[in-house]
N, C-alpha and C positions, 0 to 999 in steps of 0.2 A: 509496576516496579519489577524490573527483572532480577532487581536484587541486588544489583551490580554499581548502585548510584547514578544509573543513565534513566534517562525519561525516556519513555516505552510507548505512550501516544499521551497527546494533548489536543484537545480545541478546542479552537476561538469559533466564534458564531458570532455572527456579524447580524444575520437576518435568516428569518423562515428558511431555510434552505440554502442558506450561504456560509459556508465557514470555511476555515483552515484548521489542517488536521499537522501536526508538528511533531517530531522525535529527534532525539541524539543521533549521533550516527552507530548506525548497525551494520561493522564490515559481516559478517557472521550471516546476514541475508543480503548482502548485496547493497544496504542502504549507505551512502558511502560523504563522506564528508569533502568539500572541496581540498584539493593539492596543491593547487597554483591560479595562478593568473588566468584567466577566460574561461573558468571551472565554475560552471552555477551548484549552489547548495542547493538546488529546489529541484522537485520533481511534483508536477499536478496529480493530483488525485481525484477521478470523477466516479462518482457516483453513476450506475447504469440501469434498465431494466437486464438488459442481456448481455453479461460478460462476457460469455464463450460467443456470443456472434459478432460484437462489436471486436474484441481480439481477432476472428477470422477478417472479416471488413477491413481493419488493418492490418493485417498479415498480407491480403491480397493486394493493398495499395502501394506496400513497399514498407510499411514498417518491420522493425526486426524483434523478434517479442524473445523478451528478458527473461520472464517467465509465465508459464503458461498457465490458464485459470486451476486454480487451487482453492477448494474449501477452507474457509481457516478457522480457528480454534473460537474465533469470535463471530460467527455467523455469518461472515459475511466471505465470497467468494472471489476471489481476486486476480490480475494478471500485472504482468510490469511490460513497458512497449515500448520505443524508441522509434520514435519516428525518423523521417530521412530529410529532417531537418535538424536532428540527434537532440531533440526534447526528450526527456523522460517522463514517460506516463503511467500511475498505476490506476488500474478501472476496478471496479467492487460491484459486484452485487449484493444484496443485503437477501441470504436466504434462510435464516435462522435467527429468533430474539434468542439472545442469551444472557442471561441474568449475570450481574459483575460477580458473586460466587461461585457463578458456573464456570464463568471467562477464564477467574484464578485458579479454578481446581485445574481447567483444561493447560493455561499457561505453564502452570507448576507440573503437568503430567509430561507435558512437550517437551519442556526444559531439563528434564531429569535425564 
């Protein structure tokens, strides 16, 4: 809850290791909501061993990276990508359990 009445993350879990992860839109990072016609709302989110190598691996093939890998307040380590077929991709590494008490102290510390 960022406090705001927007939904901050959601997922669906389909199977072992398959889900969709969902939010409102967040202009404030970059997460942005369709404008018009040929505008997808979607951006894939995958899960990685290695964020910062698989971000270079497409750095080097032509993608244009959105933003660059980042520890974030929820343990898990991330990048945004575009590839040059202008799909949006964010990659995650998962380097830290954090407890949802911990998640919120951290959220609330970031946000203030």
């Amino acid at each position: 809850d960022p406090g705001d009445g927007r939904v901050g993350h959601a997922e669906l879990r389909l199977a072992d290791g398959v889900g969709f992860m969902l939010s409102d839109a967040y202009p404030e990072l970059g997460i942005l909501a369709p404008q018009g016609p040929g505008v997808t709302g979607a951006a894939l989110h995958l899960h990685v061993d290695d964020c910062d190598g698989l971000v270079e691996r497409a750095r080097a093939a032509g993608a244009t990276v959105l933003r660059e890998p980042t520890t974030q307040f929820y343990g898990e380590r991330t990048a945004a990508l575009r590839d040059p077929f202008h799909h949006e991709w964010m990659v995650g590494q998962q380097v830290e359990d954090v407890d949802p008490a911990e998640m919120q102290r951290r959220w609330e510390a970031e946000s203030a």
